[in-house]
C-alpha positions in Angstrom: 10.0 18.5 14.2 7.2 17.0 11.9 4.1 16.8 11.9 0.1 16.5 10.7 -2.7 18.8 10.4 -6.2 17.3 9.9 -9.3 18.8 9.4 -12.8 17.3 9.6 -16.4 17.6 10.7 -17.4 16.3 13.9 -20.2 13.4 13.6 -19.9 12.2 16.8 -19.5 14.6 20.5 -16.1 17.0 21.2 -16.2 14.5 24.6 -16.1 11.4 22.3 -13.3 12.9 20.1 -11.4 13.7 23.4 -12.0 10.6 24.8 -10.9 8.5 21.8 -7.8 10.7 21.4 -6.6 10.1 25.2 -7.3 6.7 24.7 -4.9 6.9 21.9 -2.0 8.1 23.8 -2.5 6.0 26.8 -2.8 2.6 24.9 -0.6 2.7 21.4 2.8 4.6 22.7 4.1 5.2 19.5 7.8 6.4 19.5 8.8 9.9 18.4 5.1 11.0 19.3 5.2 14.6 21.0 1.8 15.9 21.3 -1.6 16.3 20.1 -3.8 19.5 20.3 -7.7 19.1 19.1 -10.2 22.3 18.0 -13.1 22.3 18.6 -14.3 25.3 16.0 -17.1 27.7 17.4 -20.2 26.2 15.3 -19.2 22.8 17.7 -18.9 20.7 13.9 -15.4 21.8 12.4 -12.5 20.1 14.1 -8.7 20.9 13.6 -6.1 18.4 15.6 -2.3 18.9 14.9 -0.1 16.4 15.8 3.7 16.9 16.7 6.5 14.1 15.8 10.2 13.8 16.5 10.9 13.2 12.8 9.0 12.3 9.7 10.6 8.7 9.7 8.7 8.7 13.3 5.4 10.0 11.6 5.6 7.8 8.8 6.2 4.3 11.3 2.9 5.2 12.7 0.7 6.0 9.2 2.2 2.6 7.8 1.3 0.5 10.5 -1.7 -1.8 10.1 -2.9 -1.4 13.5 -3.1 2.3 13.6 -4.8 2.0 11.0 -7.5 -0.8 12.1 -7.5 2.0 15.5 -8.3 4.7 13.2 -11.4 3.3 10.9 -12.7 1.8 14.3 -12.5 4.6 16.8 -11.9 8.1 14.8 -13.5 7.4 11.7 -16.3 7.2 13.2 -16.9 10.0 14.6 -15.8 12.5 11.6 -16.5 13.6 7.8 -14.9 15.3 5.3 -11.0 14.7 6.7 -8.3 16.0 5.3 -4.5 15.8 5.9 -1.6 17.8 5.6 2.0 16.6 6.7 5.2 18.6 6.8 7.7 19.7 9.1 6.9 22.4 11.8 8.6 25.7 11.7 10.1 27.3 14.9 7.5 29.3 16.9 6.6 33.4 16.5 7.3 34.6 19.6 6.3 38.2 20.1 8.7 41.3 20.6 
């Protein structure tokens, strides 16, 4: 599995953020897209959202397309500072015991 970790300061609300990102999923299906989680850090500014691909060819389709793009600066963008981005593949999960 592969995947994206961004990290960024909230401008706008957590609800806006939320909102944005489930518009996201429910209008640009993109294929190989797993799942999104979003954190909302304790001081209500710092956010961290990972993001869960089939494959980094699936990933990569969606960064290199225009219109994600044009999505991005017009609904995310707005709404956050200071993002950063790392990519690479996800590791298999801890499990306790």
């Amino acid at each position: 599995m592969y995947g994206t970790v961004m990290t960024a300061t909230l401008k706008g609300s957590a609800d806006q953020l939320r909102s944005a990102a489930e518009e996201w999923a429910m209008k640009r299906p993109a294929p190989g897209f797993r799942r999104e989680e979003i954190l909302i850090g304790d001081d209500g500014r710092s956010v961290v959202a990972v993001v869960f691909f089939d494959s980094k060819e699936d990933y990569e389709r969606l960064a290199d397309d225009p219109e994600q793009d044009t999505w991005w600066s017009g609904q995310m963008e707005p709404l956050l500072s200071d993002v950063t981005w790392t990519d690479g593949s996800w590791q298999e999960p801890l499990t306790p015991g």
